[in-house]
Structures are given as structure tokens and as C-alpha cells.
N, CA, C and O atoms as CSV, one atom per row, in Angstrom:
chain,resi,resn,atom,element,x,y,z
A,1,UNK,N,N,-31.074,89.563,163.220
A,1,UNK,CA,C,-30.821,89.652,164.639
A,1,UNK,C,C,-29.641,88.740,164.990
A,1,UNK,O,O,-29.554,87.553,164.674
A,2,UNK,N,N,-28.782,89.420,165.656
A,2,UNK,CA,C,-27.478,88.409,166.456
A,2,UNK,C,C,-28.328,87.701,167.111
A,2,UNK,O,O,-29.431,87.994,167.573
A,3,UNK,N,N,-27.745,86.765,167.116
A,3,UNK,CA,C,-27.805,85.610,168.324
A,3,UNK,C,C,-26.899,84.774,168.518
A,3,UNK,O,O,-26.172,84.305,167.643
A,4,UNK,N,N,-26.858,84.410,170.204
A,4,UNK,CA,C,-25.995,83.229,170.724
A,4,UNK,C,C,-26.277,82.182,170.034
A,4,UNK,O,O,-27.357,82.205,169.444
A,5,UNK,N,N,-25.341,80.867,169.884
A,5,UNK,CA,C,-25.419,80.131,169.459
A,5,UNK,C,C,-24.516,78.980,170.352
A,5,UNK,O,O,-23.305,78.818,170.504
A,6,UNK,N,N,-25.865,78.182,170.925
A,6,UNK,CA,C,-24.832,77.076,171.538
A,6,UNK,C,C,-25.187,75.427,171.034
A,6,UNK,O,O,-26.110,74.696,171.394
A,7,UNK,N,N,-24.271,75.218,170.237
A,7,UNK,CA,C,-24.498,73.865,169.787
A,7,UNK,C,C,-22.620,73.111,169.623
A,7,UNK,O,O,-21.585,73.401,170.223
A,8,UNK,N,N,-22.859,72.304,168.761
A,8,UNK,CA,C,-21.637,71.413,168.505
A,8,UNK,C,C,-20.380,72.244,167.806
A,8,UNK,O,O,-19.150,72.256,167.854
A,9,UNK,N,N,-21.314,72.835,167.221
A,9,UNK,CA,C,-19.961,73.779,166.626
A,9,UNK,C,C,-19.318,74.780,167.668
A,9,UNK,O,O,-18.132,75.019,167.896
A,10,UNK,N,N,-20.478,75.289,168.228
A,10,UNK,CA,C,-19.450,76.295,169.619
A,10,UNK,C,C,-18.552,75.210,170.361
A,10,UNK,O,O,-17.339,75.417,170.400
A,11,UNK,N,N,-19.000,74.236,170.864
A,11,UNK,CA,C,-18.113,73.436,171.811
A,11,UNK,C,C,-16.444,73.004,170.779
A,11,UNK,O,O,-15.264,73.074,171.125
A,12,UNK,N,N,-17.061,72.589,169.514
A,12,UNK,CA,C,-15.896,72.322,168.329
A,12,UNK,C,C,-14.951,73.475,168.541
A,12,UNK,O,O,-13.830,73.240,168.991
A,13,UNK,N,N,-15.314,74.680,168.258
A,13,UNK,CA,C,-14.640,75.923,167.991
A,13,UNK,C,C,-13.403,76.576,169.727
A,13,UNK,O,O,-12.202,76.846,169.741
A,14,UNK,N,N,-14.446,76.597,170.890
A,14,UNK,CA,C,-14.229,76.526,171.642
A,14,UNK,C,C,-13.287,75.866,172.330
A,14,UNK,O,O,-12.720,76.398,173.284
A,15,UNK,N,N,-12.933,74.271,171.807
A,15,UNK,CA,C,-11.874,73.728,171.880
A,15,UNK,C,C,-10.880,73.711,171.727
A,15,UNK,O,O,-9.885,73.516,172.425
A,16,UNK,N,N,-11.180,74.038,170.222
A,16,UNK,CA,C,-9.883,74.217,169.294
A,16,UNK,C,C,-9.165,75.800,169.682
A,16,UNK,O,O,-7.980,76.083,169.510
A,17,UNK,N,N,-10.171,76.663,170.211
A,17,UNK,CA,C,-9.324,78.150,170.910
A,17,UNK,C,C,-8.907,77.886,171.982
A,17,UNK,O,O,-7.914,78.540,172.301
A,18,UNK,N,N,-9.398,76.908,172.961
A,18,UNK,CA,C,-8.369,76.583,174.097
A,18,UNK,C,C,-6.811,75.966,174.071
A,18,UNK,O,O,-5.734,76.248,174.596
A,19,UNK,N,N,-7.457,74.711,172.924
A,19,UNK,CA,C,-5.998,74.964,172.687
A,19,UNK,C,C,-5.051,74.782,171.828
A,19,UNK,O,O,-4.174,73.945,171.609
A,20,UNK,N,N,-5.617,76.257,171.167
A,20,UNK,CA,C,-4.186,77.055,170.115
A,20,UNK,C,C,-4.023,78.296,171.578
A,20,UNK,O,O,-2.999,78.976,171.514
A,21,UNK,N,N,-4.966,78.576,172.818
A,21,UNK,CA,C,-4.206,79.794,173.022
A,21,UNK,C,C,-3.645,79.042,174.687
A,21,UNK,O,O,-3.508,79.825,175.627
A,22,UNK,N,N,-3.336,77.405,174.925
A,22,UNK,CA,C,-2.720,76.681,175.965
A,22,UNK,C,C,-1.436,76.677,175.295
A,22,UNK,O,O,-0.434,77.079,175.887
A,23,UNK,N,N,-1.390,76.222,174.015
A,23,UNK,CA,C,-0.402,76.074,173.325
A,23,UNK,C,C,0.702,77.357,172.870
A,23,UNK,O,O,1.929,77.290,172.798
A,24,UNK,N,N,-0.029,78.311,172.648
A,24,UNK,CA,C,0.544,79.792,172.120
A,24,UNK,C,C,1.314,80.469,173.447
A,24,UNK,O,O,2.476,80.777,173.712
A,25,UNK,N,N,-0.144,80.536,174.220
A,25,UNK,CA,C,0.371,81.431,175.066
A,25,UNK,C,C,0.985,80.677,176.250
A,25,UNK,O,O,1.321,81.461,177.138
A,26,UNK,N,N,1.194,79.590,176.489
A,26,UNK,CA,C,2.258,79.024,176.853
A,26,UNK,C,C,3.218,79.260,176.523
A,26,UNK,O,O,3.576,80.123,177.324
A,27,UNK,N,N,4.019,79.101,175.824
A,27,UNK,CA,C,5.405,79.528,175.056
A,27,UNK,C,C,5.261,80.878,175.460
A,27,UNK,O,O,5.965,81.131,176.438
A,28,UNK,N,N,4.684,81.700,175.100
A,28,UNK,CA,C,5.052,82.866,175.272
A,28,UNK,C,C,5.445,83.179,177.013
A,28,UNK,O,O,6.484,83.710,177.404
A,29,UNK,N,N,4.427,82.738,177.791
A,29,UNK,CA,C,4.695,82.760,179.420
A,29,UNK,C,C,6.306,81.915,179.247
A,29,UNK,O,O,7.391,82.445,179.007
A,30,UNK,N,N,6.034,80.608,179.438
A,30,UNK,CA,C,7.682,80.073,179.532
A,30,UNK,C,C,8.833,80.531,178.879
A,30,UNK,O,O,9.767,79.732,178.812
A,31,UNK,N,N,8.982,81.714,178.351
A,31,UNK,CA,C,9.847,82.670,177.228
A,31,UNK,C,C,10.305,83.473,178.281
A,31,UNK,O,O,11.431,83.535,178.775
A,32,UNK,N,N,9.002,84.238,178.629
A,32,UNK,CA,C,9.433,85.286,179.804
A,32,UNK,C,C,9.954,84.805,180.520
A,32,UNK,O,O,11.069,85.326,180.513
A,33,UNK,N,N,9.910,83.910,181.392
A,33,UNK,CA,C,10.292,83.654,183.013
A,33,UNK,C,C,11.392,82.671,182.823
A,33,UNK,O,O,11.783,82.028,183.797
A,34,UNK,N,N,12.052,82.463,181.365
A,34,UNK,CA,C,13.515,81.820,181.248
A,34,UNK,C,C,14.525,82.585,182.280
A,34,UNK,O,O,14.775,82.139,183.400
A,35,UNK,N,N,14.884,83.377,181.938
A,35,UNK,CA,C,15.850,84.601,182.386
A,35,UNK,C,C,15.589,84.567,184.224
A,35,UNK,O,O,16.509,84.733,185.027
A,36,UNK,N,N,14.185,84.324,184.596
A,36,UNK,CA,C,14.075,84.207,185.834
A,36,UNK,C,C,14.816,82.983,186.513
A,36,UNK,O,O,15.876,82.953,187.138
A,37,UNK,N,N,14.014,82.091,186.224
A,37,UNK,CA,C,14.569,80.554,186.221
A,37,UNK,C,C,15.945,80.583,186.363
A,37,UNK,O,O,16.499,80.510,187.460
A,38,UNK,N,N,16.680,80.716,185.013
A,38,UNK,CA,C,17.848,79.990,184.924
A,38,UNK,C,C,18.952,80.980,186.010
A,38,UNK,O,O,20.143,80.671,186.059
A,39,UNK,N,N,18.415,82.164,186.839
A,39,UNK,CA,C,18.920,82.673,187.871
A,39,UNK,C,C,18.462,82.457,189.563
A,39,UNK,O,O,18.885,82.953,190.607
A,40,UNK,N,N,17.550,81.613,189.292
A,40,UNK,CA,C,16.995,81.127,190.550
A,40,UNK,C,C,17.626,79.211,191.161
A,40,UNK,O,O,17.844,78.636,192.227
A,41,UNK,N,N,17.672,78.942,189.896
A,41,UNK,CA,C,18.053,77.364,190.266
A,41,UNK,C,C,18.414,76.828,188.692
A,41,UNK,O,O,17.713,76.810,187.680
A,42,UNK,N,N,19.834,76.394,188.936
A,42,UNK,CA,C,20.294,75.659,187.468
A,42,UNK,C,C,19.193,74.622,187.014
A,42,UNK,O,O,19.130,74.338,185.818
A,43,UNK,N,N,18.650,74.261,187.577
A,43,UNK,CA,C,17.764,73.198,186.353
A,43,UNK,C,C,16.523,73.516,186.514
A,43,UNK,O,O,15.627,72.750,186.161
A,44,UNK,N,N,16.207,75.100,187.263
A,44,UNK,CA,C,14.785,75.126,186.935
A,44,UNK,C,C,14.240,75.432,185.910
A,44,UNK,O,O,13.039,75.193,185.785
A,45,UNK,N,N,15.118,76.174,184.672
A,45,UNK,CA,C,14.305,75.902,183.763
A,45,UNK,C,C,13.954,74.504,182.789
A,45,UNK,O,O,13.039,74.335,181.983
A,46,UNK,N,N,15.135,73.532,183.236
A,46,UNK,CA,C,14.399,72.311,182.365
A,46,UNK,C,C,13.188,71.774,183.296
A,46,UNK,O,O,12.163,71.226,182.891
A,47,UNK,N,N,13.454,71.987,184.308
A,47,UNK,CA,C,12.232,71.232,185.339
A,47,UNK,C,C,10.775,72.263,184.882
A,47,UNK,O,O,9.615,71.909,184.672
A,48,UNK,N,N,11.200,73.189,184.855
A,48,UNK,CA,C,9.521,74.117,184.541
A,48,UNK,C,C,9.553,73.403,182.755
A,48,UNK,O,O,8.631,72.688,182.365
A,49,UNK,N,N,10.506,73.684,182.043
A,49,UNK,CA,C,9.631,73.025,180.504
A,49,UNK,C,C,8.924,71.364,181.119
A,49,UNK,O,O,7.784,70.923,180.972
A,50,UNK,N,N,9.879,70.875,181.677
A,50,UNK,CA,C,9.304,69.532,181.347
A,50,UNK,C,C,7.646,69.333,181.978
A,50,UNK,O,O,6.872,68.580,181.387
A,51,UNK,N,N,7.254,70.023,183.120
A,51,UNK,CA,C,6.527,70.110,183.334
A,51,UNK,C,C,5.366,71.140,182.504
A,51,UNK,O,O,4.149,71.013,182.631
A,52,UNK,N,N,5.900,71.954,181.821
A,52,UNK,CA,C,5.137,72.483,180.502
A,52,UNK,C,C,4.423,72.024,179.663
A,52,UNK,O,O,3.285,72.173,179.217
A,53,UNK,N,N,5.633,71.197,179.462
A,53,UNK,CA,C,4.924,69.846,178.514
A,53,UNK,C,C,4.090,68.530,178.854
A,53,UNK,O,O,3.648,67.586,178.199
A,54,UNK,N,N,4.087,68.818,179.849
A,54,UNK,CA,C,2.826,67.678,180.384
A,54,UNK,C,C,1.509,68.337,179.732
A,54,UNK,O,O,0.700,67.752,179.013
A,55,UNK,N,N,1.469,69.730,180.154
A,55,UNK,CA,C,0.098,70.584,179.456
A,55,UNK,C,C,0.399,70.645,178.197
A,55,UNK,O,O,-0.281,69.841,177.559
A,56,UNK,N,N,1.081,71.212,177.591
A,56,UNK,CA,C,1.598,71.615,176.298
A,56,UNK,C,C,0.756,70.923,175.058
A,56,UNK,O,O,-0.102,71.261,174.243
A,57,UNK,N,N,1.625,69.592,175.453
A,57,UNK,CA,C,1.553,68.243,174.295
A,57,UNK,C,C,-0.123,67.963,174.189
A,57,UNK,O,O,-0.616,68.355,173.132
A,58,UNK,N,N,-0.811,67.498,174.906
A,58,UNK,CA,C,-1.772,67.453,175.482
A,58,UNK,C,C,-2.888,68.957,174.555
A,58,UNK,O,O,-3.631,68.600,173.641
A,59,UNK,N,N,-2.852,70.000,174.824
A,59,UNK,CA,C,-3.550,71.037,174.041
A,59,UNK,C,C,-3.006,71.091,172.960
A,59,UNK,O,O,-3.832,71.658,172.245
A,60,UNK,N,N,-1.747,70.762,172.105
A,60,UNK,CA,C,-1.710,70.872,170.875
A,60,UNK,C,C,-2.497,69.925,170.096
A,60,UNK,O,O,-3.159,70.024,169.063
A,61,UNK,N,N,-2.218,68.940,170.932
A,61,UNK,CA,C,-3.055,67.669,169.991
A,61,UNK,C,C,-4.436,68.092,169.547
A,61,UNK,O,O,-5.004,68.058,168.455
A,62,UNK,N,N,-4.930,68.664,171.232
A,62,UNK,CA,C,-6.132,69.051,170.910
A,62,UNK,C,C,-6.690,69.955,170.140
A,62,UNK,O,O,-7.835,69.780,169.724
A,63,UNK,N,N,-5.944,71.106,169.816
A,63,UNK,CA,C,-5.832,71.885,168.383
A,63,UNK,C,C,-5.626,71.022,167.416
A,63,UNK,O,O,-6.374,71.249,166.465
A,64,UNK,N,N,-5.095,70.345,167.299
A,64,UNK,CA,C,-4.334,69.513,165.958
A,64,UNK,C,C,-5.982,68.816,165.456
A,64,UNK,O,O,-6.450,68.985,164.330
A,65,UNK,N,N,-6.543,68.177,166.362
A,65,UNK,CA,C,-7.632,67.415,166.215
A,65,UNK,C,C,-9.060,68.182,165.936
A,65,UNK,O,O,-9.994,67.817,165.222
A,66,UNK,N,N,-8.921,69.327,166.709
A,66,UNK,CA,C,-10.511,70.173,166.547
A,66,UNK,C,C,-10.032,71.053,165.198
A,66,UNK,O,O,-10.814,71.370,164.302
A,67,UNK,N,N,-8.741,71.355,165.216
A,67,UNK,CA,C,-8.664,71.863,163.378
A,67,UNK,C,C,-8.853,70.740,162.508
A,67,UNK,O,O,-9.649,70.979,161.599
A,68,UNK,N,N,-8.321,69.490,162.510
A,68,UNK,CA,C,-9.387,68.418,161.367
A,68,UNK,C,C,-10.225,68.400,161.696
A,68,UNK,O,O,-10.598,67.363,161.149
A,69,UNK,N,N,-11.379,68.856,162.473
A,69,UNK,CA,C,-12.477,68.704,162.887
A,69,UNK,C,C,-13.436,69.787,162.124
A,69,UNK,O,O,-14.486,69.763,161.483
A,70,UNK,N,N,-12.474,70.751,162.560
A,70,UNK,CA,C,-12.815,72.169,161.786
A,70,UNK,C,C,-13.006,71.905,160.085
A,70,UNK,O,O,-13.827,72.595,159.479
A,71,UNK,N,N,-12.253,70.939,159.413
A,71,UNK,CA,C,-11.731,70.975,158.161
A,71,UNK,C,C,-13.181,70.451,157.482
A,71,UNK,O,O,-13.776,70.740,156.444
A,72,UNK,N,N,-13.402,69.677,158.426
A,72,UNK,CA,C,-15.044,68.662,158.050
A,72,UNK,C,C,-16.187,70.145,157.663
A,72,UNK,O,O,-17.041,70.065,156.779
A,73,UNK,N,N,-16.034,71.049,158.266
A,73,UNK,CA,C,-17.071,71.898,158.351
A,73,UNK,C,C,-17.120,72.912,157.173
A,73,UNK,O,O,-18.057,73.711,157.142
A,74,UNK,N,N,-16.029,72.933,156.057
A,74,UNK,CA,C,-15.705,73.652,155.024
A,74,UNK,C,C,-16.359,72.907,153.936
A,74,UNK,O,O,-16.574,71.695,153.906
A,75,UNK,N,N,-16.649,73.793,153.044
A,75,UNK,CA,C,-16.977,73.577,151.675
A,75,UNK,C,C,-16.181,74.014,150.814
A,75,UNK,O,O,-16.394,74.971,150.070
A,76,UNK,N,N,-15.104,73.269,150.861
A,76,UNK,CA,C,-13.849,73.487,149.944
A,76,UNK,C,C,-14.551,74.175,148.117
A,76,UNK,O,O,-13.933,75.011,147.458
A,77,UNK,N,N,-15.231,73.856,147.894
A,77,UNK,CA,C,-15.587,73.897,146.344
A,77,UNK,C,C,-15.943,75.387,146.483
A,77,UNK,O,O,-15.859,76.027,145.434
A,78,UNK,N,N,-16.364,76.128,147.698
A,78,UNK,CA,C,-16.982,77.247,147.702
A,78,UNK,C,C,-16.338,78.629,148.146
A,78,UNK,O,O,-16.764,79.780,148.053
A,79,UNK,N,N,-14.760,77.931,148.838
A,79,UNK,CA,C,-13.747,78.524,149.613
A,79,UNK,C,C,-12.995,79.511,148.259
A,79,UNK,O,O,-12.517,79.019,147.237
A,80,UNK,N,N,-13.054,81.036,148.602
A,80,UNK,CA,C,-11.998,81.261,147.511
A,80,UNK,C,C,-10.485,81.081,147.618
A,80,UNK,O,O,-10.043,80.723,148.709
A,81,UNK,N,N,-9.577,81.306,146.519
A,81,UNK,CA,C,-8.608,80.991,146.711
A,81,UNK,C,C,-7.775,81.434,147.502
A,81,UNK,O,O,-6.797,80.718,147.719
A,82,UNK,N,N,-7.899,83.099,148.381
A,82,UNK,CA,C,-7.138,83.085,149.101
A,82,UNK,C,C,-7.487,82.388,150.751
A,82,UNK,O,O,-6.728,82.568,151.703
A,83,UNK,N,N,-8.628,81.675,150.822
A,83,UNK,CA,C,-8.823,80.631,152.026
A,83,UNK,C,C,-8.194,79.604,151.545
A,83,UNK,O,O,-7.840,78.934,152.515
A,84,UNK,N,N,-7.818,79.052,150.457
A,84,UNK,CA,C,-6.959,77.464,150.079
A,84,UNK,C,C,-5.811,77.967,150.764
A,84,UNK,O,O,-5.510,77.114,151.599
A,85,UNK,N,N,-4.737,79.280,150.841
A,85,UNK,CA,C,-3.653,79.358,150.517
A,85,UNK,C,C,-3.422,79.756,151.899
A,85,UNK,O,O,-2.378,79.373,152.427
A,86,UNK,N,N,-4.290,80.508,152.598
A,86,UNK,CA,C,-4.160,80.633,154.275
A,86,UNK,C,C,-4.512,79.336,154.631
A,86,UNK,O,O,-3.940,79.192,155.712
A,87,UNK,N,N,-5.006,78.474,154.425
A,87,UNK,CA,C,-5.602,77.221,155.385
A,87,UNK,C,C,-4.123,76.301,154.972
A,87,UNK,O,O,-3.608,75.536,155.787
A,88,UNK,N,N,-3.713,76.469,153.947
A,88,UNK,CA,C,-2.467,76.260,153.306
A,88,UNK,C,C,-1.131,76.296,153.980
A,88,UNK,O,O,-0.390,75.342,154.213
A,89,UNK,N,N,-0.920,77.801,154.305
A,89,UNK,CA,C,-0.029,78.258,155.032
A,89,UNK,C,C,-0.281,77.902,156.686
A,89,UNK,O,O,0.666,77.571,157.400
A,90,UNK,N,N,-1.554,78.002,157.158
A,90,UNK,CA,C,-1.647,77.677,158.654
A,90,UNK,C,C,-1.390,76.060,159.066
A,90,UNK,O,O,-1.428,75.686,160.239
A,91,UNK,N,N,-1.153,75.263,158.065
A,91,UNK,CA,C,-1.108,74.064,158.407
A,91,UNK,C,C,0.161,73.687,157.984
A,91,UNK,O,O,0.488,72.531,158.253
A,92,UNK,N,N,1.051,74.472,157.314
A,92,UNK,CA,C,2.620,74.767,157.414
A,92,UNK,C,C,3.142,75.272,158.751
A,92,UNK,O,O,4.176,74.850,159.270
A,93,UNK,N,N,2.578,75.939,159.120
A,93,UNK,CA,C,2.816,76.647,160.065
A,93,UNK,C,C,2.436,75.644,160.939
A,93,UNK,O,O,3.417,74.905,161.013
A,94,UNK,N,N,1.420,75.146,161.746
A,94,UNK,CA,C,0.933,74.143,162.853
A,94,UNK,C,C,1.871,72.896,162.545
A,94,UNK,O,O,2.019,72.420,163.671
A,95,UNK,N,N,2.600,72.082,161.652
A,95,UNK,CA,C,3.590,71.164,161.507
A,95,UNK,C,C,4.582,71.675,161.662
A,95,UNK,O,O,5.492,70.871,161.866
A,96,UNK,N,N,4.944,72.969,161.666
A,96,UNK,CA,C,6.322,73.690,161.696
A,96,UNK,C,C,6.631,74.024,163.236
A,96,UNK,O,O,7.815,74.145,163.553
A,97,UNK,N,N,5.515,74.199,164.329
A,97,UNK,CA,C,5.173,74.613,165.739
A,97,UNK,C,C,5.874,73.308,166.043
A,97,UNK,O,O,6.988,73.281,166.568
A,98,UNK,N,N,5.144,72.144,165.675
A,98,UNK,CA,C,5.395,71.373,166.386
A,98,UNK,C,C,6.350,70.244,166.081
A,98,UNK,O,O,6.128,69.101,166.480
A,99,UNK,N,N,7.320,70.542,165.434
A,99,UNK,CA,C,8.779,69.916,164.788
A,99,UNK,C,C,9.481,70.219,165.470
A,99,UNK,O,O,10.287,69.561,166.127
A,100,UNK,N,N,9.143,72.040,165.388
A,100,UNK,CA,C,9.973,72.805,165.754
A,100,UNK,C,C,10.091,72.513,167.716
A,100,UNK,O,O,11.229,72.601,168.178
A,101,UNK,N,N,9.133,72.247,168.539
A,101,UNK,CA,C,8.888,72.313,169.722
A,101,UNK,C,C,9.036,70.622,169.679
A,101,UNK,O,O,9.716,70.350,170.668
A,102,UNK,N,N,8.800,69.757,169.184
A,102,UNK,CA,C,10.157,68.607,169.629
A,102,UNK,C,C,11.268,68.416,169.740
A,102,UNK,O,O,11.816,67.700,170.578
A,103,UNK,N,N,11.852,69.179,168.713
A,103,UNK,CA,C,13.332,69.468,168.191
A,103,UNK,C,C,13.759,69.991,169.580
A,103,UNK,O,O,14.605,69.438,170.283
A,104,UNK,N,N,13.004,71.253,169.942
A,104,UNK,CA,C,13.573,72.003,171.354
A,104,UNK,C,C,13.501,70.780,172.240
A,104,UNK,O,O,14.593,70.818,172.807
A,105,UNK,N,N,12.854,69.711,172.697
A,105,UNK,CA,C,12.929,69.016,173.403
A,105,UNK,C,C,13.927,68.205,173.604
A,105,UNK,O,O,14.476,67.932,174.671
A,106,UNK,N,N,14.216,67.710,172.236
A,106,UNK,CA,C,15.359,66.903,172.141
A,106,UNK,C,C,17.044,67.687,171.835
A,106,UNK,O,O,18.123,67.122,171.660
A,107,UNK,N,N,16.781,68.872,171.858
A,107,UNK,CA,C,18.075,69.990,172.011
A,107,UNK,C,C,18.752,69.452,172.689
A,107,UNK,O,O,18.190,68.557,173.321
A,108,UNK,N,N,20.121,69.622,172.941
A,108,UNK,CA,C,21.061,69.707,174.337
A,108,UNK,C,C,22.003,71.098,174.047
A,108,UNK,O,O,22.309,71.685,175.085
A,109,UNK,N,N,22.350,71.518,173.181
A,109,UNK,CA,C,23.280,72.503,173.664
A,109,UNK,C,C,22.343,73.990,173.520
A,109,UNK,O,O,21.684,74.213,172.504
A,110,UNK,N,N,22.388,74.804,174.507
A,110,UNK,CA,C,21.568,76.198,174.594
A,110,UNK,C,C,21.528,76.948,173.535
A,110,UNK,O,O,20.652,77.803,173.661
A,111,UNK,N,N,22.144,77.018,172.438
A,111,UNK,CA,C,21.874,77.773,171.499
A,111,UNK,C,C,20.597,76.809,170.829
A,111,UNK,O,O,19.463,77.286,170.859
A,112,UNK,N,N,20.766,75.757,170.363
A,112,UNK,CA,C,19.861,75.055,169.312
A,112,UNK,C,C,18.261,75.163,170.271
A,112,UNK,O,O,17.145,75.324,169.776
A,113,UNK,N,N,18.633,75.003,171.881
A,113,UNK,CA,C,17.561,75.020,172.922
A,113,UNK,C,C,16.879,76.087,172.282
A,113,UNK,O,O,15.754,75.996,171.790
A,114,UNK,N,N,17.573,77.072,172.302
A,114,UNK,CA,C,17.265,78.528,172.166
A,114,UNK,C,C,16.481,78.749,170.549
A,114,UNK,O,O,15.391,79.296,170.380
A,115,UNK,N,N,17.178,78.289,169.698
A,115,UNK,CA,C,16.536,78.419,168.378
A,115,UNK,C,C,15.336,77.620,168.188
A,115,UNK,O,O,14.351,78.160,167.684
A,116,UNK,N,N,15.301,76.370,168.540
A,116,UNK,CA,C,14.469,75.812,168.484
A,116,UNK,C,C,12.940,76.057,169.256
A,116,UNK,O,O,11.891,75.560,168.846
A,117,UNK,N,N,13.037,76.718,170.161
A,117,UNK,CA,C,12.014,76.965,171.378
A,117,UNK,C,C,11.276,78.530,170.503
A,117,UNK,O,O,10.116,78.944,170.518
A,118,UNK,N,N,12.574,79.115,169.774
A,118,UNK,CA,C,12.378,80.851,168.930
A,118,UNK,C,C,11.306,80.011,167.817
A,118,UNK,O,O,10.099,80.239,167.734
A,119,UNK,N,N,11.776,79.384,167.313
A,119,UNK,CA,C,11.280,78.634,165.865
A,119,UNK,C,C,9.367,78.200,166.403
A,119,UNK,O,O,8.241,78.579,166.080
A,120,UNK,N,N,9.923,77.310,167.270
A,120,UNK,CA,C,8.368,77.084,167.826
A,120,UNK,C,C,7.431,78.086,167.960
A,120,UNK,O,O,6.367,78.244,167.362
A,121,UNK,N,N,8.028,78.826,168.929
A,121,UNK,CA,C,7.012,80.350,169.594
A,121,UNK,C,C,6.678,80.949,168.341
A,121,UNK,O,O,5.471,81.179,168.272
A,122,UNK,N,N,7.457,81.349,167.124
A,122,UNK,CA,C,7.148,82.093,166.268
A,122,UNK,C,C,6.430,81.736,165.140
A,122,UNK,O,O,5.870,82.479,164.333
A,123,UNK,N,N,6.489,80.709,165.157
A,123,UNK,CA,C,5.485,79.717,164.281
A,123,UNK,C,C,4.400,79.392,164.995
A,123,UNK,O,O,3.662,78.893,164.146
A,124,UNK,N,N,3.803,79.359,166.086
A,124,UNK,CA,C,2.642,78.621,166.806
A,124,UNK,C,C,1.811,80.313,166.596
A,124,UNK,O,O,0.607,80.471,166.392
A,125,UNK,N,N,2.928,81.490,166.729
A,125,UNK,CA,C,1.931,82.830,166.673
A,125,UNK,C,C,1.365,83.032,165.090
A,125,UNK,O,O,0.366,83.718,164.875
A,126,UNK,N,N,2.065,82.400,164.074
A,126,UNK,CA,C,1.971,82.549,162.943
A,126,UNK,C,C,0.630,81.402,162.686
A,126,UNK,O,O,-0.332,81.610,161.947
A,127,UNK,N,N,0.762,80.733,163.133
A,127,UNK,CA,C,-0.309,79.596,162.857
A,127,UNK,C,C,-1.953,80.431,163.527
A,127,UNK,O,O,-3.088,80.182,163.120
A,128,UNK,N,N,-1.540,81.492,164.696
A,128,UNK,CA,C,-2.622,81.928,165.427
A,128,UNK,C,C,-2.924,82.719,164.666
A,128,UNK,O,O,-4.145,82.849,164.591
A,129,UNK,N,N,-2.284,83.428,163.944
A,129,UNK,CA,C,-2.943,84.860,162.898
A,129,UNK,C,C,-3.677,84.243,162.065
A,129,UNK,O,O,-4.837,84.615,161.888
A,130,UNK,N,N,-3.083,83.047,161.305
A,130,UNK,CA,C,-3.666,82.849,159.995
A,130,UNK,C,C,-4.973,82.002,160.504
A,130,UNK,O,O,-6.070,82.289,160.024
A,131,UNK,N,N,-4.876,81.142,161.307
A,131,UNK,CA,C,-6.181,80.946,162.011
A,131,UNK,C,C,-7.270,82.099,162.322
A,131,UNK,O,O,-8.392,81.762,161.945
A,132,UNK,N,N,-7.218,83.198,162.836
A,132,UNK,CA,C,-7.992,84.056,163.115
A,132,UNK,C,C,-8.041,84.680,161.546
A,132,UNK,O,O,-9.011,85.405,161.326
A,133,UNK,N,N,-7.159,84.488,160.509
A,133,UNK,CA,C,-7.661,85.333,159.371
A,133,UNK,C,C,-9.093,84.219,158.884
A,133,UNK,O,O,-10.248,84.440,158.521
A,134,UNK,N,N,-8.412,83.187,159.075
A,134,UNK,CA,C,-9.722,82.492,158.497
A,134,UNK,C,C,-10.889,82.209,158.647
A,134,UNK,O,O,-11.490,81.584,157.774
């Protein structure tokens, strides 16, 4: 029989999906509404990131932390090898999000803005697949 299940691990799990999808789907919203922004008011789009990142920083960590949290809950000895090599790759990927999304911070000229912010978004979605594969 299914059943609900509400204990430490839902609240654990629960966390950690708030925020990989504060973190994800953030970027993806602030992606779209560039093009808006930067035709409405010259510095509204640094004024909307910076204020992004007040939330941003804040839910990655908190992913960052409920995935070591998550890590406690594995039985590595029992994991086959293609869970070593996704848990592998997703934690390439989650250091790569967020290099990549400082780097954009500390950008100044619009192309690197631009690559760097691409690099982030596309890596934080890559980190979300391989998370959900696992």
C-alpha cells in the first residue's frame, strides 16, 4: 500500500526541492525579462539581479546543504555504479552553477555578463536532471 510519509526525510527532501527549483527557476524567470528590463530603464536589469540575489544566494546554499544532507542518507557500498557517476556528475555540475553565477556577478563587460549568467542557467538545469535521475 502507498502511503504518505511525513517525517524528517520529507522536510530534508522538501527543502532541498525548494531550493534547487528558487535557484533554477530563478534564472530561468530573470533570463526572460532581461530583454524587458534593459528596455524599460538602463540599470534595471542590474538592480533586478542584485536584488535576485538576495533570494538566490540564500536557496542555493540551501540546496548545497540539504544535498550533503541528502549524502548522509545513501549507502554508498550498495549504490550501483551508474549512481557514483550521476551523483558524480551532479556535483560537477552544482560547483559549476555556482562559479559560474559568481563569475556573472563579478562580470563587467555584457558579453562575459551574458556567458556567464548562460553557463550558470545551463548548468543549475543540468544539476536539476541529474538530481531527479537520482
Amino acid at each position: 500500500m502507498i502511503e504518505a510519509h511525513w517525517d524528517v526525510d520529507t522536510v530534508r527532501i522538501f527543502l532541498h526541492i525548494l531550493g534547487a527549483a528558487v535557484w533554477v527557476g530563478g534564472q530561468v524567470v530573470v533570463a526572460a525579462i532581461v530583454p524587458a528590463l534593459r528596455k524599460a530603464h538602463s540599470e534595471a536589469t542590474q538592480m533586478a539581479a542584485q536584488q535576485f540575489a538576495k533570494i538566490a544566494w540564500p536557496f542555493f546554499a540551501l540546496a548545497v546543504l540539504t544535498g550533503l544532507w541528502n549524502l548522509l542518507d545513501i549507502e554508498f557500498e550498495n549504490a550501483a555504479n551508474s549512481y557514483h557517476i550521476t551523483l558524480t556528475i551532479k556535483m560537477v555540475l552544482v560547483i559549476a552553477t555556482g562559479v559560474a553565477a559568481w563569475l556573472h556577478t563579478k562580470a563587467t563587460q555584457r558579453r562575459n555578463i551574458a556567458i556567464w549568467g548562460s553557463v550558470s542557467g545551463t548548468t543549475a538545469i543540468g544539476a536539476l536532471l541529474t538530481g531527479v535521475a537520482l
